[in-house]
LOMAR-110381 format. One record per residue: residue number from 1; x, y, z of N, C-alpha, C in turn; residue in three letters. Coordinates in Angstrom, 1 decimal. Last residue first. Layout:
<pts>
+-----+--------+--------+--------+--------+--------+--------+--------+--------+--------+-----+
|   n |    nxx |    nyy |    nzz |   caxx |   cayy |   cazz |    cxx |    cyy |    czz | res |
+-----+--------+--------+--------+--------+--------+--------+--------+--------+--------+-----+
| NUM |      X |      Y |      Z |      X |      Y |      Z |      X |      Y |      Z | ALA |
...
+-----+--------+--------+--------+--------+--------+--------+--------+--------+--------+-----+
</pts>
This chain:
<pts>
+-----+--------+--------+--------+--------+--------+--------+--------+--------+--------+-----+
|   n |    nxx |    nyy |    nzz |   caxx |   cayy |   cazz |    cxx |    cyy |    czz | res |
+-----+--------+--------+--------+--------+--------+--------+--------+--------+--------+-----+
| 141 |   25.3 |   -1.9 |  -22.0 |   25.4 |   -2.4 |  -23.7 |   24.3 |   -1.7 |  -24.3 | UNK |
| 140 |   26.9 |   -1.5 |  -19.6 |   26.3 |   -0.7 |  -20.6 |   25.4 |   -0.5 |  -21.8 | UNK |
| 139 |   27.1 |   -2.7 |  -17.9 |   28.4 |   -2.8 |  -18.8 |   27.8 |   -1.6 |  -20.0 | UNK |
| 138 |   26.0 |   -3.4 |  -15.5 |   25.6 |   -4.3 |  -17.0 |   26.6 |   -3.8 |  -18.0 | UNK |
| 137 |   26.6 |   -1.6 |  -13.4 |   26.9 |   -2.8 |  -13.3 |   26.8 |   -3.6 |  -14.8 | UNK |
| 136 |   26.2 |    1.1 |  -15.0 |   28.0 |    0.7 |  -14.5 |   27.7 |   -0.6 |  -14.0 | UNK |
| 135 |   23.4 |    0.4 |  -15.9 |   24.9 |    1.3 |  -17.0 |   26.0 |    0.6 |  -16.3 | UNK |
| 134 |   22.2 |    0.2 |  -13.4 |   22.5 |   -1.3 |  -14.7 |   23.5 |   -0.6 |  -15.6 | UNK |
| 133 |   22.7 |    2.2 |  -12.3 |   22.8 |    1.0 |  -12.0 |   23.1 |    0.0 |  -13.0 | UNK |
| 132 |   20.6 |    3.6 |  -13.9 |   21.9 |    3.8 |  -14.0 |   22.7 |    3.1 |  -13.1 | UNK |
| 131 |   18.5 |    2.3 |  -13.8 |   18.8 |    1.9 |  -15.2 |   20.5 |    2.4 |  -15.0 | UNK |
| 130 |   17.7 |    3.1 |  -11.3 |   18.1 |    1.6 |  -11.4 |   18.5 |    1.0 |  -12.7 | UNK |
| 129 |   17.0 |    5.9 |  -11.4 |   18.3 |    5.0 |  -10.5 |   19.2 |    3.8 |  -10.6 | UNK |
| 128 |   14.9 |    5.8 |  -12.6 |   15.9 |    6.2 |  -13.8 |   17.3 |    6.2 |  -12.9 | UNK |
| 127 |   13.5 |    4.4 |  -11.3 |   13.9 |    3.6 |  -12.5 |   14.8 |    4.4 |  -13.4 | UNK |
| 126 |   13.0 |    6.0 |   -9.3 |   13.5 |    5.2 |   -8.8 |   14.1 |    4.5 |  -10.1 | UNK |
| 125 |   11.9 |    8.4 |  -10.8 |   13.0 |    8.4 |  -10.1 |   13.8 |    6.9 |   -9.4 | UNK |
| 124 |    9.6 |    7.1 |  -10.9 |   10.1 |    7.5 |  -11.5 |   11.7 |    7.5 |  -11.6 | UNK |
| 123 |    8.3 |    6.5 |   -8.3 |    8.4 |    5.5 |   -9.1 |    9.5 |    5.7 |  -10.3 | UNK |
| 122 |    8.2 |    9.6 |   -7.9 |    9.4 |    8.6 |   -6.8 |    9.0 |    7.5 |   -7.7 | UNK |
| 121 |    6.3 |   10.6 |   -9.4 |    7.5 |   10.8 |   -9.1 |    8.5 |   10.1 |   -8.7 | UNK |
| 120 |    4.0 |    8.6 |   -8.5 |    5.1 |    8.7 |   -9.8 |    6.0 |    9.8 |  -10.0 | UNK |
| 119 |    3.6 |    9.8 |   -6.6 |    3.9 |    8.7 |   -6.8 |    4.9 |    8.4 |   -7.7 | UNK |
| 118 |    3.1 |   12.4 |   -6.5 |    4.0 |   12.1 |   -6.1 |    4.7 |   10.7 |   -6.0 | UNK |
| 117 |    1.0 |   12.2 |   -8.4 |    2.1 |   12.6 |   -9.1 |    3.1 |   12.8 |   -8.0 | UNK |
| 116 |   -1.0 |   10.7 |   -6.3 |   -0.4 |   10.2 |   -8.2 |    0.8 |   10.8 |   -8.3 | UNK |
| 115 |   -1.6 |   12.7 |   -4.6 |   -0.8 |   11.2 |   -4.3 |   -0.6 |   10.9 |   -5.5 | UNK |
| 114 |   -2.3 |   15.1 |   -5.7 |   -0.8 |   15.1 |   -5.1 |   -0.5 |   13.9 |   -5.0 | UNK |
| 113 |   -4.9 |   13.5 |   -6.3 |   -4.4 |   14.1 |   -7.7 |   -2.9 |   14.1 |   -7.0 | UNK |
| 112 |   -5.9 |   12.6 |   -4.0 |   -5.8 |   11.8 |   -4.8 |   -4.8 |   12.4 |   -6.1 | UNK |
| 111 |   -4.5 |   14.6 |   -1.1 |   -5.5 |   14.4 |   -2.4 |   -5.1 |   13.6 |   -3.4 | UNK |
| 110 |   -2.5 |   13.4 |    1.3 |   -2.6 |   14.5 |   -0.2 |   -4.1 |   13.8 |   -0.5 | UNK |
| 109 |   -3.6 |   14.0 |    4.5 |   -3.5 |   12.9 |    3.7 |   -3.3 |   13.8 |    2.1 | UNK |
| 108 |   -1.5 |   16.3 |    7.0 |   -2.7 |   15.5 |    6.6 |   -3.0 |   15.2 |    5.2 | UNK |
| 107 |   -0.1 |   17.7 |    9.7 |   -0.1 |   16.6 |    9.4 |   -1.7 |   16.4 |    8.1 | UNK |
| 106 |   -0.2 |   19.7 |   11.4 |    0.3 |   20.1 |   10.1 |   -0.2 |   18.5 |    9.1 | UNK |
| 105 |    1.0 |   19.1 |   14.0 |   -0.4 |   19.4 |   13.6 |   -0.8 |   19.8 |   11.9 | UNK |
| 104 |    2.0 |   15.5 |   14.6 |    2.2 |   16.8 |   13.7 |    0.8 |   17.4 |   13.6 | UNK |
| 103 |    1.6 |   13.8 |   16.3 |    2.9 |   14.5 |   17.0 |    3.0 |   15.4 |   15.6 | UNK |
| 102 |   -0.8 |   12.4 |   16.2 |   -0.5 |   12.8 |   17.2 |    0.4 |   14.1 |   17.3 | UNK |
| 101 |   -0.5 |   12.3 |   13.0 |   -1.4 |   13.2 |   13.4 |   -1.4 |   13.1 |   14.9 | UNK |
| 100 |    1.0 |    9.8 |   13.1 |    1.4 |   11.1 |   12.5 |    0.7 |   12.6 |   12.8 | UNK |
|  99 |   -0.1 |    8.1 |   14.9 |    1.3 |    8.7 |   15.2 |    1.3 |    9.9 |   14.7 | UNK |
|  98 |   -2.3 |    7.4 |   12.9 |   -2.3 |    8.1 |   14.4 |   -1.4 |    8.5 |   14.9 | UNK |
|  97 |   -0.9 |    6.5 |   10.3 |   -1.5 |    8.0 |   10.2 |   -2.0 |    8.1 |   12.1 | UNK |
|  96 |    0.1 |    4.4 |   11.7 |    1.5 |    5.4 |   11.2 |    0.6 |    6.9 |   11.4 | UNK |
|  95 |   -1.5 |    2.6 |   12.0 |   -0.9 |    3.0 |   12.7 |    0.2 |    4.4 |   12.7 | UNK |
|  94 |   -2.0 |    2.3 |    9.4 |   -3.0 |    2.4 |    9.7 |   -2.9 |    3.0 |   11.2 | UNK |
|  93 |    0.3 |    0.8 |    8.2 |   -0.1 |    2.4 |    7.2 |   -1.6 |    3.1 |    8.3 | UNK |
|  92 |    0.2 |   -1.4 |    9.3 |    1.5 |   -0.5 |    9.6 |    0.6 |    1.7 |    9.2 | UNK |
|  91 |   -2.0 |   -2.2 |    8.1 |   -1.9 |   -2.1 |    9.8 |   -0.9 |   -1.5 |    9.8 | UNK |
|  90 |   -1.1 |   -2.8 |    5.2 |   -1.9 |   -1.8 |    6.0 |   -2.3 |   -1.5 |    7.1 | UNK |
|  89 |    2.5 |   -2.1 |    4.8 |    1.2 |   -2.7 |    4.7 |    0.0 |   -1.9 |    5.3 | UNK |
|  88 |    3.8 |    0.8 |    2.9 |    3.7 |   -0.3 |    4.1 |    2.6 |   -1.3 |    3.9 | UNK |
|  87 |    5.5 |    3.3 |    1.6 |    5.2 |    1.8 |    1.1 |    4.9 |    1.4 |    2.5 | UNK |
|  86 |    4.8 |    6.9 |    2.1 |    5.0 |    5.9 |    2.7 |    4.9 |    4.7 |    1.9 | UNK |
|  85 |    6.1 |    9.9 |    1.3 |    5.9 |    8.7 |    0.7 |    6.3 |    7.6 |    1.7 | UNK |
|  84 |    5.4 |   13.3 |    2.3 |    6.3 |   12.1 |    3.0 |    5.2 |   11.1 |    2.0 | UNK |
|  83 |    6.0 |   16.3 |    1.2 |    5.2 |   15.1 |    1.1 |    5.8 |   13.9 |    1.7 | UNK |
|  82 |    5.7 |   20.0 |    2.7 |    6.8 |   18.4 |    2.4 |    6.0 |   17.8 |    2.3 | UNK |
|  81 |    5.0 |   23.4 |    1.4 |    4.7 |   21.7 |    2.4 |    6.0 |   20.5 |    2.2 | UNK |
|  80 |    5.5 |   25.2 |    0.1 |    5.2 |   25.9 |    1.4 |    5.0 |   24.7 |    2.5 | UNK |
|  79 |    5.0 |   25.0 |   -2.5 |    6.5 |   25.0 |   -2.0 |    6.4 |   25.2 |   -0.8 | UNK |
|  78 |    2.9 |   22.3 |   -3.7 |    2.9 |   23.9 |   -3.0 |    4.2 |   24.0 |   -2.4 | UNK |
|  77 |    4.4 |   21.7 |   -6.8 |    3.7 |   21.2 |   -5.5 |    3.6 |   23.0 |   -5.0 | UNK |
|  76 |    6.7 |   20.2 |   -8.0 |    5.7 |   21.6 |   -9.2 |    5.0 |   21.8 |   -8.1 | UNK |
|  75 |    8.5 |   19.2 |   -6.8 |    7.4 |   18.2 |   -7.1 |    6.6 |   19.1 |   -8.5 | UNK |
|  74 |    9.6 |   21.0 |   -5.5 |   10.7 |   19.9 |   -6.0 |    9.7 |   19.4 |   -7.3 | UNK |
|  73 |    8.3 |   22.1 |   -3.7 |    8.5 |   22.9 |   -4.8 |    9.3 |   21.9 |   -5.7 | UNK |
|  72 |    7.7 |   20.5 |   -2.0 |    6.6 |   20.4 |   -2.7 |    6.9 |   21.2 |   -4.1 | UNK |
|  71 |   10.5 |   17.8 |   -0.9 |   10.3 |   19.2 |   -0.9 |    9.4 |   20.0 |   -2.1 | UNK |
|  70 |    9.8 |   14.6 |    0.4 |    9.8 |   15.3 |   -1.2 |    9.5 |   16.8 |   -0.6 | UNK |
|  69 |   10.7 |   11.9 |    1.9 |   10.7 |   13.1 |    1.7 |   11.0 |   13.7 |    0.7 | UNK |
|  68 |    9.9 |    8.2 |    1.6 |   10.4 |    9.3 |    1.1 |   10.1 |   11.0 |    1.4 | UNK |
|  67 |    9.7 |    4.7 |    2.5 |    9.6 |    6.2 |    2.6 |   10.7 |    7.2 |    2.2 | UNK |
|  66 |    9.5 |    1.3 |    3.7 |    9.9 |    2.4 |    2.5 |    9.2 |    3.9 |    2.6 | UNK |
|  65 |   10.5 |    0.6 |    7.0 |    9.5 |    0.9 |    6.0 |   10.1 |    1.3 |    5.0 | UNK |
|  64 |   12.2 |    1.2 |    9.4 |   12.0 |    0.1 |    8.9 |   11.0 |   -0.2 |    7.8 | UNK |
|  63 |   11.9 |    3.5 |   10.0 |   13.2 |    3.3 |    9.7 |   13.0 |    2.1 |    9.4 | UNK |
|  62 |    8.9 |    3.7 |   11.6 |    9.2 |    4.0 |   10.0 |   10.3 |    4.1 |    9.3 | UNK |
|  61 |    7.5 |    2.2 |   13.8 |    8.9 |    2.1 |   13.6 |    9.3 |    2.4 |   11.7 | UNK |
|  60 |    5.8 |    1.9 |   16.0 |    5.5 |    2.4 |   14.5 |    6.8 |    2.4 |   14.7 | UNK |
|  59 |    6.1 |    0.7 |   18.5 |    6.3 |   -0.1 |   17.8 |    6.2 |    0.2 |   16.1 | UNK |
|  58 |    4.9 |    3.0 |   20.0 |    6.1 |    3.4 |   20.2 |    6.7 |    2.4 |   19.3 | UNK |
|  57 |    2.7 |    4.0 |   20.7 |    2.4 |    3.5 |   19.4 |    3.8 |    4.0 |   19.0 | UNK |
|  56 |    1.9 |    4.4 |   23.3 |    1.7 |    3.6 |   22.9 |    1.7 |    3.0 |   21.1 | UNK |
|  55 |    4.5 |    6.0 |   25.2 |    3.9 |    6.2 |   23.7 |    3.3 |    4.9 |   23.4 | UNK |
|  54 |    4.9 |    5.2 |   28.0 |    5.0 |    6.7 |   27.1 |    4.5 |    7.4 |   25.9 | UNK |
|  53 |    4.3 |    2.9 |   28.2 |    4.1 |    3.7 |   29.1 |    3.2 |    5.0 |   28.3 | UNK |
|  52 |    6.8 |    2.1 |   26.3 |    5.1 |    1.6 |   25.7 |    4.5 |    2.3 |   26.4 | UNK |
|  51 |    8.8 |    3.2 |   27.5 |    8.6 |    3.4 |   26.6 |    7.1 |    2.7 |   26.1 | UNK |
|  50 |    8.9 |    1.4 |   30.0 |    8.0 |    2.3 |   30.0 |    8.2 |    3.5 |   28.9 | UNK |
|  49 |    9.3 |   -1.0 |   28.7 |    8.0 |   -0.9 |   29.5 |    7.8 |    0.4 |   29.7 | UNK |
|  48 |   11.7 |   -0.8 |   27.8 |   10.4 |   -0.8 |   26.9 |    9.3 |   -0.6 |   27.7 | UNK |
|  47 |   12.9 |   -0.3 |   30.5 |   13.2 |    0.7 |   29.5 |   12.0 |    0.3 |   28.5 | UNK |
|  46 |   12.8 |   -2.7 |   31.7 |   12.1 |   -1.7 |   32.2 |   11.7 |   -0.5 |   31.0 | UNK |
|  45 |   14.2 |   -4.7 |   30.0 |   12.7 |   -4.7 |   29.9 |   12.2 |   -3.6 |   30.4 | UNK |
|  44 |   17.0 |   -3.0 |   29.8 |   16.0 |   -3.6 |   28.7 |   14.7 |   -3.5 |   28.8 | UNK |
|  43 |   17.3 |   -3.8 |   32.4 |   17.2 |   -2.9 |   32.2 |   16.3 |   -2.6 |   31.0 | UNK |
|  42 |   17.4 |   -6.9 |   32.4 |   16.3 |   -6.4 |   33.2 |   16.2 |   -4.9 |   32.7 | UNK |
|  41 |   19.3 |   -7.2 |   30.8 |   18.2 |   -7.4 |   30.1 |   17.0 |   -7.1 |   30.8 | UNK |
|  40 |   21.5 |   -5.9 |   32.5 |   21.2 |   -5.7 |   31.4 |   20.1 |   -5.9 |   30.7 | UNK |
|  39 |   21.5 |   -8.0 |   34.4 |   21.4 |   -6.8 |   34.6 |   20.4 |   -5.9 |   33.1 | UNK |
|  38 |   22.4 |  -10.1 |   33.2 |   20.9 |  -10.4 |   33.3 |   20.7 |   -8.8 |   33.7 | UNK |
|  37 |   23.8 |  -10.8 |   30.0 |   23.8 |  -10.3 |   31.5 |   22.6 |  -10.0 |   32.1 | UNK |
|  36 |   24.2 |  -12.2 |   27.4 |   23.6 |  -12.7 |   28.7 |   23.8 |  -12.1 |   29.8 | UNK |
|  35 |   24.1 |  -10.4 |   25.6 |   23.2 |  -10.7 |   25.3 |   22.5 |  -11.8 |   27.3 | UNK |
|  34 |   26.6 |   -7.5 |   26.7 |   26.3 |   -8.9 |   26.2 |   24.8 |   -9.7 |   26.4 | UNK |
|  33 |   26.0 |   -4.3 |   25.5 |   26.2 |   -5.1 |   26.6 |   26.7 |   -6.6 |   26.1 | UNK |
|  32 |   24.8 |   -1.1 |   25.4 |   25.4 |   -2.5 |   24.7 |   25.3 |   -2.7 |   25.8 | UNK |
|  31 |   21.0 |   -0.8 |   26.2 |   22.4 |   -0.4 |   26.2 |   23.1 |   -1.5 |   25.9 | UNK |
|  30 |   18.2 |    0.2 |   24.5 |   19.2 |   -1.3 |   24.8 |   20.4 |   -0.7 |   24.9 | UNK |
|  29 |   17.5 |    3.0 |   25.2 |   16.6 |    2.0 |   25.4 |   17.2 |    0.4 |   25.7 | UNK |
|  28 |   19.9 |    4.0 |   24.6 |   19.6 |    4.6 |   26.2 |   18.1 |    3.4 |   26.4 | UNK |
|  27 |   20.8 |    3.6 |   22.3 |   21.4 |    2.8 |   23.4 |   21.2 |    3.0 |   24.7 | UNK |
|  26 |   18.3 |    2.3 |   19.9 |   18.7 |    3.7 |   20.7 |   19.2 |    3.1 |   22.0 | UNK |
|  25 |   17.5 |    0.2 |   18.8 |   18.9 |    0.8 |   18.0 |   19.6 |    1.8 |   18.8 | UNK |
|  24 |   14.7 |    0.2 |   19.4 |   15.8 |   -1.1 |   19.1 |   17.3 |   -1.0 |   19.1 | UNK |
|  23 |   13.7 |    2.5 |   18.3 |   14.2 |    2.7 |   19.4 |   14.6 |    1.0 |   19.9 | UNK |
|  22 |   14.8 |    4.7 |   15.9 |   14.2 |    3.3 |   16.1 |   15.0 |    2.5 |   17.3 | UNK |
|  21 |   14.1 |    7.3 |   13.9 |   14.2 |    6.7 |   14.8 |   14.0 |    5.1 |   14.9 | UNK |
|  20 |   13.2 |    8.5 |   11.4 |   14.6 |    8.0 |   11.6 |   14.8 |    7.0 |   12.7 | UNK |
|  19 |   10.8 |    9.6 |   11.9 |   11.3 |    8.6 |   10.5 |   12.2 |    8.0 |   10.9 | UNK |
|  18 |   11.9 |   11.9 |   13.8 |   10.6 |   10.9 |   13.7 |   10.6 |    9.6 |   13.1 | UNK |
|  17 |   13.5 |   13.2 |   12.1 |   13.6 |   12.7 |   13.1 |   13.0 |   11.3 |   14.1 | UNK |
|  16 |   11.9 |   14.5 |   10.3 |   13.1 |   13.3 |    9.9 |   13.5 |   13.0 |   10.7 | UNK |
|  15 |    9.9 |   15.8 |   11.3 |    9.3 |   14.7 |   10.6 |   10.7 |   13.5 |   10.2 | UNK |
|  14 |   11.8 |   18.0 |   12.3 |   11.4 |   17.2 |   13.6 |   10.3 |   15.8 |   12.5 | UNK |
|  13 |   12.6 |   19.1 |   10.1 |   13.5 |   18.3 |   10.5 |   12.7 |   17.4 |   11.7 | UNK |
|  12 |    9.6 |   19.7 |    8.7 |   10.8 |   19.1 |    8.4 |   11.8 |   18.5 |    9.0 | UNK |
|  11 |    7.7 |   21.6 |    9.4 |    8.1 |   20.4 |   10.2 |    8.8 |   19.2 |   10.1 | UNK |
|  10 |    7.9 |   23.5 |    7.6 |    8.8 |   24.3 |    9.5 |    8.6 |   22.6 |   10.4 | UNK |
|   9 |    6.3 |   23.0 |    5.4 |    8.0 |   22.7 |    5.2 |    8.6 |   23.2 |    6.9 | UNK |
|   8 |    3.9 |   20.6 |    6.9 |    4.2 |   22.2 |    7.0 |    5.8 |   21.9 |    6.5 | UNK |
|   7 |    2.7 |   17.7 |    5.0 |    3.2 |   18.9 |    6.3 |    3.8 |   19.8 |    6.1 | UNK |
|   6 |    1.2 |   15.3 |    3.8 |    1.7 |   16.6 |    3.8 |    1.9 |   17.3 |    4.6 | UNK |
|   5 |    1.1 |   11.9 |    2.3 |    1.2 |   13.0 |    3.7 |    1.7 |   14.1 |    3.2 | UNK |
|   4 |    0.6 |    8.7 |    0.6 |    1.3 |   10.3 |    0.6 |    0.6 |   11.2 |    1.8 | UNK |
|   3 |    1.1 |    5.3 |    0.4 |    0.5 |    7.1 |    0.3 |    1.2 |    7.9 |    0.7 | UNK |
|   2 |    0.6 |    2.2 |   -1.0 |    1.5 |    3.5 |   -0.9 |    0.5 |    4.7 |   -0.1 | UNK |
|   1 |    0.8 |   -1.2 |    0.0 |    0.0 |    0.0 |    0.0 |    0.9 |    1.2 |    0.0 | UNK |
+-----+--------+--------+--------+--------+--------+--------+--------+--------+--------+-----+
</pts>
């Protein structure tokens, strides 16, 4: 399932942030360690616990998804928004828009006509990535 979102261009970096995150990865949620110290894995569990506490929709995890940020002027768009392109399934895509509209007020769905042509934009773009790919791996022919 694809779609497209729009937000304020002033909620840019705190949207890549957001995106970015993944709190599996964040050392103040799993500190290193070795897999068997029991210290450790007790910390572990406190730390999700009250990370789910804190956000119950703390398992949206969009570093793990396909997505894209598109600046609207990039697009022919309103230059005044960002489009975030999400690929997910649909429980993912279904969880994502409560997140999204928790923590952005800005937050909300393109129009069928912005979702096409941002689609195909990034569809776009992705095949004129992967022909140039094939140039320097296929040799060119």
């Amino acid at each position: 399932m694809e779609r497209v979102y729009i937000f304020d261009k002033g909620d840019e970096e705190k949207l890549k942030k957001l995106l970015s995150y993944d709190p599996y990865t964040d050392p103040s949620i799993i500190p290193p360690g070795r897999g068997d110290d029991p210290e450790r894995e007790k910390a572990i569990k406190a730390n999700m616990e009250k990370l789910a506490n804190d956000d119950p929709l703390y398992d949206v995890i969009f570093a793990r998804q396909e997505y894209s940020i598109r600046d609207g002027a990039s697009l022919g768009l309103d230059e005044n928004k960002i489009y975030l392109y999400i690929k997910a399934n649909e429980d993912f895509i279904a969880k994502a828009e409560l997140k999204l509209k928790k923590n952005f007020e800005s937050f909300k769905r393109a129009s069928l006509e912005e979702e096409q042509k941002v689609i195909a934009y990034i569809k776009d773009e992705q095949e004129r990535s992967n022909a140039g790919f094939g140039m320097i791996f296929g040799g060119g022919q």
